[in-house]
C-alpha positions in Angstrom: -77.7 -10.4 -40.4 -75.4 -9.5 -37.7 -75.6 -12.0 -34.4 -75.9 -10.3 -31.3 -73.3 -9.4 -28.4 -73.1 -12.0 -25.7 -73.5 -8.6 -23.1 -76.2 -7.4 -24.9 -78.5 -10.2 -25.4 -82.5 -9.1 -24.5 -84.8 -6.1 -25.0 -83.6 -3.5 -27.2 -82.5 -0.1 -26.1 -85.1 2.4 -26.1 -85.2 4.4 -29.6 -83.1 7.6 -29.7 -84.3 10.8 -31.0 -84.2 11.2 -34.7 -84.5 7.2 -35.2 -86.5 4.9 -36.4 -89.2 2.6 -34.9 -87.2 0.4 -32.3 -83.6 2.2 -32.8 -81.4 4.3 -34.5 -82.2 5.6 -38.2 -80.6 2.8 -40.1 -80.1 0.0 -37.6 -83.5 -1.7 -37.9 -83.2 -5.1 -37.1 -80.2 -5.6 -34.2 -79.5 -3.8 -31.3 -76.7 -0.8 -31.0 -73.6 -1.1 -30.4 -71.8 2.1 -29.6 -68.6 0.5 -30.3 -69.1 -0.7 -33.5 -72.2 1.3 -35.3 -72.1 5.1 -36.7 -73.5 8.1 -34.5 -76.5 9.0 -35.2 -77.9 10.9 -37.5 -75.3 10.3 -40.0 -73.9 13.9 -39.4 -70.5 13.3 -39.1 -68.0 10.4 -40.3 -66.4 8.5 -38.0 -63.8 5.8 -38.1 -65.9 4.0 -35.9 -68.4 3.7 -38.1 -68.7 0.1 -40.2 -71.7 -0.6 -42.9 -73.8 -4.0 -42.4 -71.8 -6.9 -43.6 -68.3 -4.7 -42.7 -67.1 -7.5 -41.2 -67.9 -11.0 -40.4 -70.3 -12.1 -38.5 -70.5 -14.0 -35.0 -72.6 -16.8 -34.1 -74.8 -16.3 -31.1 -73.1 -19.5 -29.6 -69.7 -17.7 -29.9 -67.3 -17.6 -26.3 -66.7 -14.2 -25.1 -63.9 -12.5 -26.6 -60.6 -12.6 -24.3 -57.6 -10.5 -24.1 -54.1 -11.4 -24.8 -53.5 -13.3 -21.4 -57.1 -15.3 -22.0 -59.2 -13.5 -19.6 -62.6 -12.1 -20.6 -62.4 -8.8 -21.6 -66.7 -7.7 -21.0 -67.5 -4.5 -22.8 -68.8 -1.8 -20.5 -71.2 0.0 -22.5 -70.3 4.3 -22.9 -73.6 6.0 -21.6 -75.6 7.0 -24.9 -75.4 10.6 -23.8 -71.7 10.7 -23.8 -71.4 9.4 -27.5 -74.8 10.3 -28.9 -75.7 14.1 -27.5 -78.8 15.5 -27.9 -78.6 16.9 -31.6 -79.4 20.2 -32.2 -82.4 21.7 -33.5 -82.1 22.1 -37.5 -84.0 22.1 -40.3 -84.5 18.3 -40.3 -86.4 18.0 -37.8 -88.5 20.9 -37.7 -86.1 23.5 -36.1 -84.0 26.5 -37.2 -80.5 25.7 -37.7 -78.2 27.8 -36.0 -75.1 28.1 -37.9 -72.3 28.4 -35.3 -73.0 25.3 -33.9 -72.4 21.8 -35.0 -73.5 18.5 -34.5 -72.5 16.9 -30.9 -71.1 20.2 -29.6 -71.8 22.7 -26.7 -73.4 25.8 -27.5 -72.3 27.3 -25.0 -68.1 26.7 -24.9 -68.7 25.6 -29.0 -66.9 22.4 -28.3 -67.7 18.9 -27.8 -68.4 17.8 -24.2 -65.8 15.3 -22.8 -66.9 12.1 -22.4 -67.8 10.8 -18.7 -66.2 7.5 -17.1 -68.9 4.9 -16.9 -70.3 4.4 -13.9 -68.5 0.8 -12.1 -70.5 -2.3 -12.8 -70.9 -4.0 -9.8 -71.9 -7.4 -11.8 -68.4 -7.3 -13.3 -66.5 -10.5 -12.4 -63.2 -9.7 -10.4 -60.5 -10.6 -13.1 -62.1 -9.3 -16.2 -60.3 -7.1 -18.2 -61.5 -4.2 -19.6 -61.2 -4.5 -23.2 -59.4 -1.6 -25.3 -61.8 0.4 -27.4 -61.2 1.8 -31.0 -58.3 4.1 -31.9 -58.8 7.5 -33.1 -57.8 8.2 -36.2 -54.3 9.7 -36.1 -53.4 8.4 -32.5 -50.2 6.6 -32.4 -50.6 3.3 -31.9 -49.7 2.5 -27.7 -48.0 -1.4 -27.4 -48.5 -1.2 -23.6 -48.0 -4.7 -22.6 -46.9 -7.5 -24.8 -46.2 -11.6 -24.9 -42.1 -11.1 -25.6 -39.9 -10.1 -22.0 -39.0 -6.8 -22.4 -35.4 -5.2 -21.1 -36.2 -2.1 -18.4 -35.5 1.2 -20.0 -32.0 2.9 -18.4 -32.7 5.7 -16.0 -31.6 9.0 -17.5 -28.0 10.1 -16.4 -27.3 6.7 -16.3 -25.2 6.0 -19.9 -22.5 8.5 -21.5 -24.2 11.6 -23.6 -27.9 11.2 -21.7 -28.6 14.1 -19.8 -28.2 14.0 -15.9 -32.1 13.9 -13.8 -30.5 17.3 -12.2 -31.6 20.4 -13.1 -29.6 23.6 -13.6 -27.2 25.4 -11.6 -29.7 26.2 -8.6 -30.3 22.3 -8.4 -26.9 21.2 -8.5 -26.0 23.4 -6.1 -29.3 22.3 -3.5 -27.6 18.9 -4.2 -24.1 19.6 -3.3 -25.2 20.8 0.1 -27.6 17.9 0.3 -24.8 15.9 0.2 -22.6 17.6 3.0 -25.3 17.6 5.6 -24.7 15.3 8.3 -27.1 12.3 7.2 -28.0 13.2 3.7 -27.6 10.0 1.4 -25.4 11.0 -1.4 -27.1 10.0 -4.8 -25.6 6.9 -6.6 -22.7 8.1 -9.3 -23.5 6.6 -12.7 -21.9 3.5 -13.4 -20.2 3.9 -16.8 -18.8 0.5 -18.2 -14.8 0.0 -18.7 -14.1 0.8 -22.6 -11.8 -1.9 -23.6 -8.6 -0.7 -24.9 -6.0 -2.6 -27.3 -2.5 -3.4 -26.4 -0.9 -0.1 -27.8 -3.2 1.9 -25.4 -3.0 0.0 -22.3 1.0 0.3 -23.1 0.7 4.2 -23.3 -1.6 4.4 -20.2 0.5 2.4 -17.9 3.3 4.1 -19.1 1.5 7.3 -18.1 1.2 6.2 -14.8 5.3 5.8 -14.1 7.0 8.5 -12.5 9.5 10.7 -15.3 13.0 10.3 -14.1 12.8 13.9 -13.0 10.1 13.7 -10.0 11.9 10.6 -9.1 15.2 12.7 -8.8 13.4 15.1 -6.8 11.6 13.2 -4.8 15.1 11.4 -4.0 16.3 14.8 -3.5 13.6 16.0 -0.9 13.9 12.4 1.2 17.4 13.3 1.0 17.1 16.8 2.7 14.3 15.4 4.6 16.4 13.0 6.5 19.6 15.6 7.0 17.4 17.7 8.6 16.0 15.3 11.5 19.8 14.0 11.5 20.6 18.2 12.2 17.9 18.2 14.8 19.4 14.7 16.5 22.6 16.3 16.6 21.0 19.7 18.0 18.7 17.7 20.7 22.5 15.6 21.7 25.1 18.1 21.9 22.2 20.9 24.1 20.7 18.7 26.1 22.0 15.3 26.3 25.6 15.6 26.5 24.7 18.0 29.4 22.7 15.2 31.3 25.5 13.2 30.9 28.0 15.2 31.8 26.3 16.1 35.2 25.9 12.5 35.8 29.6 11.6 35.7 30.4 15.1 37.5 28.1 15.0 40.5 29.5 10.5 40.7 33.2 11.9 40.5 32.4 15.0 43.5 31.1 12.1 45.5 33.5 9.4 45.5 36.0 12.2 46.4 34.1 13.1 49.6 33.7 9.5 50.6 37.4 8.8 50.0 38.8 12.1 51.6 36.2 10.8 54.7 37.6 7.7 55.0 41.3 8.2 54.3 44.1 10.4 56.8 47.7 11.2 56.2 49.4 13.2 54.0 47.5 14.9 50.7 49.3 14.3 47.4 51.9 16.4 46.4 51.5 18.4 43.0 52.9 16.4 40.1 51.4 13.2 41.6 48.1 12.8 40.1 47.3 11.3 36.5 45.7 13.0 33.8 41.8 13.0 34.4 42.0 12.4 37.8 40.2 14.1 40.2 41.7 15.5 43.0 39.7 18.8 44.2 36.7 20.7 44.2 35.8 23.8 42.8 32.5 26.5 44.5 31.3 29.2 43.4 28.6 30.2 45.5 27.3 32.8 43.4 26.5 30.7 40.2 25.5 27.7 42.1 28.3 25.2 40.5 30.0 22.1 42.4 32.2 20.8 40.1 35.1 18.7 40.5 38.9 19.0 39.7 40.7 17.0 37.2 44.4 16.7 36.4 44.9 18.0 32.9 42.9 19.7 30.3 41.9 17.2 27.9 38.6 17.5 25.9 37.7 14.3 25.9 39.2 12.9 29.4 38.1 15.5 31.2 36.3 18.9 29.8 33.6 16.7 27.8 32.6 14.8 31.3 32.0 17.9 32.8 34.4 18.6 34.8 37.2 21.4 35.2 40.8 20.8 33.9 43.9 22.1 35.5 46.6 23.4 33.3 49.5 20.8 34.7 50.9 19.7 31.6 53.8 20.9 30.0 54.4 24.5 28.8 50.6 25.3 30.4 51.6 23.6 33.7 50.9 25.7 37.0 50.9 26.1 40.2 49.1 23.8 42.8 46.5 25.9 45.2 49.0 24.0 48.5 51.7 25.8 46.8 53.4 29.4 48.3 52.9 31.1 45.1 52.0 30.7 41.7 48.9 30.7 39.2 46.3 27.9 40.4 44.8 28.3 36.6 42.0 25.9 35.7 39.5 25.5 32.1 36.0 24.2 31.8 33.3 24.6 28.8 31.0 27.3 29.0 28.1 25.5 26.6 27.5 21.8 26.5 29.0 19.2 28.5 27.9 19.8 31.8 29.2 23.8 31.2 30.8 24.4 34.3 31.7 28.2 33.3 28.9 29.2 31.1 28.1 32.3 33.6 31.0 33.2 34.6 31.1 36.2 32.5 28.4 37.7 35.6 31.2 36.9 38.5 32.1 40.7 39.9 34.5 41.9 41.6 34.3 40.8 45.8 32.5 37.3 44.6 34.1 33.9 46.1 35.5 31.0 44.4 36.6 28.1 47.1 38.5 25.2 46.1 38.1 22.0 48.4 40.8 19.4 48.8 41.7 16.3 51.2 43.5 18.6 53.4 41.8 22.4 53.3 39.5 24.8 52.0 41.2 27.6 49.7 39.1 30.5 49.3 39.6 33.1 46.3 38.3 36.7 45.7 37.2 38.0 42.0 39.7 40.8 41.4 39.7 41.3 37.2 38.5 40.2 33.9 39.4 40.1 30.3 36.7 40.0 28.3 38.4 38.6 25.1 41.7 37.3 23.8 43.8 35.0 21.4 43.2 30.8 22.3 46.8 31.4 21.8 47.8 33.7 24.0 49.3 31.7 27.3 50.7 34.9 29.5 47.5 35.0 31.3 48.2 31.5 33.4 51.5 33.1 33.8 52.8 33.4 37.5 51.5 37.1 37.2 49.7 38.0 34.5 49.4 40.5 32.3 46.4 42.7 32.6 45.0 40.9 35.9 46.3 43.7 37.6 48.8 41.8 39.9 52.5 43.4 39.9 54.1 40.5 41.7 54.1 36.9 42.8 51.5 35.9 44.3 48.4 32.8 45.6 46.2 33.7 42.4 43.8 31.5 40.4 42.5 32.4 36.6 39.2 30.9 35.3 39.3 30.5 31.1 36.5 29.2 29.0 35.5 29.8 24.9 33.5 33.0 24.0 31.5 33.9 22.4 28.6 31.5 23.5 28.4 28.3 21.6 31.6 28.7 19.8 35.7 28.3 20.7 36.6 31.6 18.6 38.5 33.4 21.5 38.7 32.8 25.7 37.4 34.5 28.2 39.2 35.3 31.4 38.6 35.6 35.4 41.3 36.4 37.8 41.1 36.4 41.6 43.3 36.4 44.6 43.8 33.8 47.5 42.2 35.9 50.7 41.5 32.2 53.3 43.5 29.1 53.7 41.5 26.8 56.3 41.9 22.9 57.1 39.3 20.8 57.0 39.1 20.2 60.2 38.0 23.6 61.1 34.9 23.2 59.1 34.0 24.9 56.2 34.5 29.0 55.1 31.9 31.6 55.7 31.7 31.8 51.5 29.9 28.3 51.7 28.4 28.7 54.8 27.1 32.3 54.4 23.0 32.4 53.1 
């Protein structure tokens, strides 16, 4: 005969409906176990249910059974109405049987009631365990916990060909904009492992990586074009602006040491033919365009023009007249863009506008009488002792301004003319045309 639980040790249960003196019909002589023994009634099969002797038995001095870890799993007993509901009336036991309802189930919904969680037993020791009951017959068995260390599944997304934890379209996209707000945490990329490639493959993919021959050519090209272009825009920058500052610079130094000397020196003034080339010797206004710019012997680019200041044609076939002199062409050249561009607006001089020229000795003042628009480089007449087209039909005190047009180029020469109308000494002070506004 079967021993007795540990937990269950003392008076029997009360006996059920249907069962015998003292218990259930067919467990005379122990006390029920809902765990182990059939339902009542003998109805239905269960897998639960185990005949006398099923197994072996256990001696009443027996330890409480444990779980796997070696606590004490205690049995909490299922109330008897849960697993044992009031049968229904049938012809066993006096009643009528009603045919649409079975054994165990609820007439009313015609299904079996669920089973309620036992109340807590507040005798339980803290620790114990509560120990797995039966399986049902065609539930997969659940390994929930077991003695072995066991490796953490992967998070889905996480390894190639597992589907991402996103959702569709609508999600990704709620995602996206997650991630572009100001403080939203971006979520963690999946970290796929390096595949390791043989010696073949890492060959081909590093020599993927080189640049073909023809973007290096044309990146070559484009640094090539690259740096022209900010060499252009040097070049631009130097000949606009910068050889104008300096130009100025070495113009306005030349006007002043010639006032200072003229200051401090007397005697006679220098006779024409007795200055070098690139020396300065006078000074030219024109009131009208705002220019001071001094005189220089010669017409040299480079001695002269390029520093900014005006040449005077004394060299050679181009060699005139000195303004001191009793007649003749007082002809002078300057640049009308870049270095310093003494004559750059001279094409607005009209006729009745003043030009003085200032020596050691006297102011020479000059009235704008004609202009030629546009002629040859080569064609010298007009510094002649009278000109051609100036409109002057004998020998005369004239002066002719010449400088390159059109603007920024040295295609052809434009040319001013004007007539001497004041001869004053220095120390009379200087002409109404400087004095005047």
């Amino acid at each position: 005969m079967t021993a007795l639980r540990p937990e269950q040790e003392g008076p029997r249960p009360p006996g059920r409906p249907g069962a015998g003196p003292g218990g259930s019909a067919g467990f005379s002589g122990r006390a029920y176990d809902p765990l182990t023994d059939p339902l009542p009634n003998g109805d239905h099969g269960s897998p639960w249910s185990r005949t006398e002797g099923a197994g072996p038995e256990r001696p009443a001095t027996q330890e409480p059974p444990q779980d796997w870890y070696g606590r004490e799993a205690v049995y909490e007993p299922v109330p008897e109405q849960a697993v044992n509901p009031a049968p229904q009336p049938s012809a066993r036991h006096g009643g009528a049987p009603d045919p649409g309802v079975q054994h165990g189930m609820d007439p009313a919904t015609q299904a079996v009631p669920p089973v309620p969680d036992p109340a807590p037993d507040p005798a339980r020791r803290p620790g114990a365990e509560r120990m797995p009951g039966p399986r049902r017959r065609g539930a997969p068995l659940k390994d929930d916990e077991t003695v072995a260390l066991r490796m953490p599944d992967p998070p889905p997304g996480t390894l190639p060909g597992t589907p991402s934890p996103t959702g569709g379209r609508a999600e990704r996209r709620k995602a996206a904009k997650g991630r572009g707000r100001k403080g939203a945490a971006a979520p963690s990329e999946p970290v796929i492992p390096a595949i390791p490639r043989t010696r073949v493959e890492a060959r081909r993919a590093a020599r993927a990586l080189k640049d073909s021959p023809a973007v290096i050519a044309s990146r070559a090209i484009g640094e090539i074009f690259i740096s022209l272009g900010v060499l252009m825009l040097l070049f631009v920058t130097y000949q606009l602006w910068w050889t104008n500052v300096r130009a100025h610079q070495e113009a306005n130094g030349t006007a002043h040491s010639l006032q200072e000397d003229w200051a401090k020196s007397g005697g006679k003034s220098n006779q024409p033919g007795a200055f070098e080339p690139g020396q300065g010797f006078a000074i030219i206004h024109i009131p009208k365009l705002d220019v001071v710019v001094p005189i220089a012997e010669g017409v040299s680019k480079h001695k002269v023009l390029d520093r900014g200041m005006v040449g005077h044609y004394g060299e050679g076939k181009l060699k005139t007249a000195m303004p001191s002199a009793r007649t003749g062409n007082f002809a002078l050249a300057g640049h009308r863009n870049t270095h310093g561009e003494p004559f750059r607006y001279i094409n607005k001089l009209k006729n009745g506008d003043k030009v003085v020229v200032e020596t050691r000795d006297d102011y020479y003042t000059y009235e704008v009488t004609s202009h030629l628009a546009q002629t040859s480089p080569s064609n010298v007449s007009v510094i002649t002792p009278v000109p051609p087209g100036s409109g002057f039909t004998r020998p005369g005190r004239y002066i002719t301004l010449t400088t390159c047009t059109p603007e920024f180029t040295s295609t052809y020469r434009m040319v001013v003319w004007g007539k001497m109308v004041d001869e004053r000494p220095r120390s009379k002070g200087m002409p109404d045309a400087l004095t005047a506004g």
